[in-house]
C-alpha positions as CSV (number, residue, x, y, z in Angstrom):
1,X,73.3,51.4,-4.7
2,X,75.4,49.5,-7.5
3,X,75.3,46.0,-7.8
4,X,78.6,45.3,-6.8
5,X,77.4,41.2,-6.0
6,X,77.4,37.8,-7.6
7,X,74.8,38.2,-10.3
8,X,76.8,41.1,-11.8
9,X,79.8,39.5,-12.3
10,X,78.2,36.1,-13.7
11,X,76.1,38.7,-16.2
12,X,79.7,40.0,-16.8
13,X,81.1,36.7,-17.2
14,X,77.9,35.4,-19.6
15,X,78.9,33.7,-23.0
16,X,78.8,36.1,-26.1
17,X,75.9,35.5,-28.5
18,X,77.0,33.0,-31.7
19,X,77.7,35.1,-34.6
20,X,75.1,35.3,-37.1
21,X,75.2,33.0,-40.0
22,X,75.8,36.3,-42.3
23,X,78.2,37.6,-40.4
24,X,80.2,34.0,-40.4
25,X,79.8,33.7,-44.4
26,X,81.4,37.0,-44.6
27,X,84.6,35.9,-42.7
28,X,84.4,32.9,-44.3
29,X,84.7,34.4,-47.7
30,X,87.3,36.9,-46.4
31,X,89.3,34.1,-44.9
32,X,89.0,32.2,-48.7
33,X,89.8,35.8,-50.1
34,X,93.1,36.2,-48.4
35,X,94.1,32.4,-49.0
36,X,93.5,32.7,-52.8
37,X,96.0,36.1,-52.6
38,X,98.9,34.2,-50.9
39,X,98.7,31.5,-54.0
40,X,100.4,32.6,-57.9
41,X,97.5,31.2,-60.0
42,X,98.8,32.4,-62.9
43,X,100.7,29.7,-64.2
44,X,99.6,29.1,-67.6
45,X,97.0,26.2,-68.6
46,X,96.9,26.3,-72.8
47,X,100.1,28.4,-72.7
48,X,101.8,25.4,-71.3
49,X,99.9,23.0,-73.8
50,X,101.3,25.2,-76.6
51,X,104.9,24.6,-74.8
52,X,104.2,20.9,-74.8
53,X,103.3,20.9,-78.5
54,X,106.5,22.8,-79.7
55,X,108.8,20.2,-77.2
56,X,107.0,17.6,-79.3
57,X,108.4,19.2,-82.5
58,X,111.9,20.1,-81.0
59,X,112.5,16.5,-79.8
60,X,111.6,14.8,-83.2
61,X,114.1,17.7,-84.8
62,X,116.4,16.9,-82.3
63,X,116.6,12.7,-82.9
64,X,117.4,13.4,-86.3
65,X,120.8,15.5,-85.9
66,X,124.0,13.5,-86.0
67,X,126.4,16.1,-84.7
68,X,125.8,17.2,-80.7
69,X,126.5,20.7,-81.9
70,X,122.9,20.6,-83.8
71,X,121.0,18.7,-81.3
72,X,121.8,21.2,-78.8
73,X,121.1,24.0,-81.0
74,X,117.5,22.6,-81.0
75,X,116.9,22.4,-77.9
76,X,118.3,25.7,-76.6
77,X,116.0,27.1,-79.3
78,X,113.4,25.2,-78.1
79,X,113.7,26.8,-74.5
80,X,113.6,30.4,-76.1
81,X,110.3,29.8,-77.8
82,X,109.2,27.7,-74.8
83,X,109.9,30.6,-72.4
84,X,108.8,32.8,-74.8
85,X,105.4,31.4,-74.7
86,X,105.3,31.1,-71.0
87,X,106.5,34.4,-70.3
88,X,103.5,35.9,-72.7
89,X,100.7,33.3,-71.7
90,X,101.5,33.9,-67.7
91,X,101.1,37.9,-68.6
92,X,98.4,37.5,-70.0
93,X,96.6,35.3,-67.1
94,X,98.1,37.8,-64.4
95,X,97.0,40.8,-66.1
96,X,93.3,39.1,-66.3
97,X,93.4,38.1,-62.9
98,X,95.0,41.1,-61.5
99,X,97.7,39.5,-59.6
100,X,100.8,41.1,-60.4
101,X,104.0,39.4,-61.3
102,X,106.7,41.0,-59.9
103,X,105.1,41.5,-55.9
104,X,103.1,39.2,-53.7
105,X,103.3,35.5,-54.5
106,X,104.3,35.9,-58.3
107,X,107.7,37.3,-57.4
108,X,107.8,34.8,-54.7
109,X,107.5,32.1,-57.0
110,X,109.9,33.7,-59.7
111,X,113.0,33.7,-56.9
112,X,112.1,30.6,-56.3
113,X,111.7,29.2,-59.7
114,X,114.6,31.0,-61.3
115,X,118.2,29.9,-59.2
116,X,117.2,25.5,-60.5
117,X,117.2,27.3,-64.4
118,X,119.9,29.8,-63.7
119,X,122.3,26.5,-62.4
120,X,120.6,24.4,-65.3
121,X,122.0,27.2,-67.6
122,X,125.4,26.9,-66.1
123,X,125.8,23.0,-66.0
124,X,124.3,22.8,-69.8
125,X,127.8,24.6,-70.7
126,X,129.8,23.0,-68.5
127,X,128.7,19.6,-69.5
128,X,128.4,20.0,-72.7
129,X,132.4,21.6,-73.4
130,X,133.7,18.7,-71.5
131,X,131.8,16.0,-73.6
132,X,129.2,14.6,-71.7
133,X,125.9,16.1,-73.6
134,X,124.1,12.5,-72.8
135,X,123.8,13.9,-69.4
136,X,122.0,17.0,-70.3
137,X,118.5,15.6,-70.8
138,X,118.2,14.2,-67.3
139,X,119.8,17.4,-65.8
140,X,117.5,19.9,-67.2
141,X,114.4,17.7,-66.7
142,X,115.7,17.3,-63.1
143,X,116.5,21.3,-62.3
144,X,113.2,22.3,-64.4
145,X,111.0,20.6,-61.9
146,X,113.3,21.8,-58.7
147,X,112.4,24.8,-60.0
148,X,108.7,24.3,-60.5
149,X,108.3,22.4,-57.4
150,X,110.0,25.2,-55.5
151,X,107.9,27.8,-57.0
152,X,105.3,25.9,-56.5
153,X,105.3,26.3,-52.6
154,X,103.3,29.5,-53.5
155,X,101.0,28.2,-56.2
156,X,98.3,25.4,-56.2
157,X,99.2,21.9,-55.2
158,X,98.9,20.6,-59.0
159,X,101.7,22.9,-59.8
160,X,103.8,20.9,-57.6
161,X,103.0,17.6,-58.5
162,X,104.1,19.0,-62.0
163,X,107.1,19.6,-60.4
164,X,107.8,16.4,-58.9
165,X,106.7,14.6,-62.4
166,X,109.7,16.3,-64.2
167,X,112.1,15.3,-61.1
168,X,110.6,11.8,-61.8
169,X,111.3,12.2,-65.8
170,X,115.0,13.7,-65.0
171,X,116.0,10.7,-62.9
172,X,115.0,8.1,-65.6
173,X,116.8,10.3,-68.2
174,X,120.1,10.3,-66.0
175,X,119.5,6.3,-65.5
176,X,118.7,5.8,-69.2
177,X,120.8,8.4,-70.5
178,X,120.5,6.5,-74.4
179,X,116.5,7.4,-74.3
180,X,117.3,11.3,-73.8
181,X,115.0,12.5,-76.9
182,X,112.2,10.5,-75.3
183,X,112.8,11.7,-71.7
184,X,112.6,15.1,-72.8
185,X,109.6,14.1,-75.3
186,X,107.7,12.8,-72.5
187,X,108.6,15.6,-69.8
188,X,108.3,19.2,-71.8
189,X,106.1,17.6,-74.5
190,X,103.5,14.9,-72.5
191,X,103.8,16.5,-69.2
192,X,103.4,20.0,-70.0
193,X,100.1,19.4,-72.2
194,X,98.9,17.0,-69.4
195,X,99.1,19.6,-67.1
196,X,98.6,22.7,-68.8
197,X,94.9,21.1,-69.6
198,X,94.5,20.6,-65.6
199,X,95.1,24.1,-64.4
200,X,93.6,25.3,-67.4
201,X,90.3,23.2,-66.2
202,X,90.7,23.7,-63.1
203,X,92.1,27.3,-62.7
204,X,91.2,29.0,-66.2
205,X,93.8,29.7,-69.0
């Protein structure tokens, strides 16, 4: 006759054996697997030390020009080689970590990152034809780290405390507009070797 009674159902009802300690490694390191996906480590460590170096150069070119015409020139070529080089080092770092750049959290992060630099494009115009270039350092430090912070929501949490440093940087530049040069020294020269020697530490090159 089947044992229809009380000890069944409490033999039914009995607490499943703990897990192994293999088994809970391997979902452990599955769990840490998937985490690591959802995160764009590729933002560039020495390629963003190399961008700080060049910002150094651009902003001792840049104090020296009397007309507004040629300090701007300076800059915008400084943001051509400066993209330049982080475009090509955060290739680089994707291809050798396999995580692509136009899918998954690297495209996240570049629609994220891209609209502050698109707007910063627009206002550096804008500004600058109606005679208010003082205004531009703070602007584009400001909008730089929007867009780095923002981007960062799918990177690691030192790429958005780079971020918030340039914000930081922008606001003094818009308060101290006279100290421009050094602003921008300080953010895309200090800042981006500061930083680009932590992730590269911390998260390879």
């Amino acid at each position: 006759m089947p044992d229809h009674g009380p000890h069944r159902l409490r033999r039914l009802r009995a607490p499943a054996r703990p897990m192994p300690h293999t088994a809970m490694e391997d979902i452990r390191f599955i769990r840490e697997t998937m985490e690591r996906s959802s995160w764009f480590t590729a933002v560039p460590g020495w390629g963003g030390v190399a961008m700080g170096a060049t910002a150094l150069v651009a902003a001792w070119l840049a104090s020296r020009q009397q007309l507004p015409s040629n300090w701007i020139a300076v800059w915008l070529g400084e943001a051509v080689l400066g993209g330049s080089i982080a475009l090509v080092a955060t290739q680089r770092k994707a291809q050798s970590a396999g995580a692509p750049l136009t899918s998954g959290p690297g495209g996240k992060f570049a629609w994220t990152f891209l609209p502050p630099i698109i707007a910063g494009a627009i206002l550096t115009a804008a500004l600058y034809f109606s005679g208010r270039p003082s205004l531009l350092p703070g602007m584009w430090l400001l909008l730089y780290g929007t867009g780095v912070l923002t981007g960062g929501a799918f990177s690691v949490a030192i790429v958005r405390l780079m971020g918030l440093s340039f914000m930081v940087a922008g606001v003094g530049a818009l308060l101290l507009p006279a100290w421009g040069d050094a602003f921008l020294a300080f953010g895309f020269g200090v800042l981006h070797i500061l930083f680009g020697i932590l992730i590269a530490r911390r998260y390879g090159g």
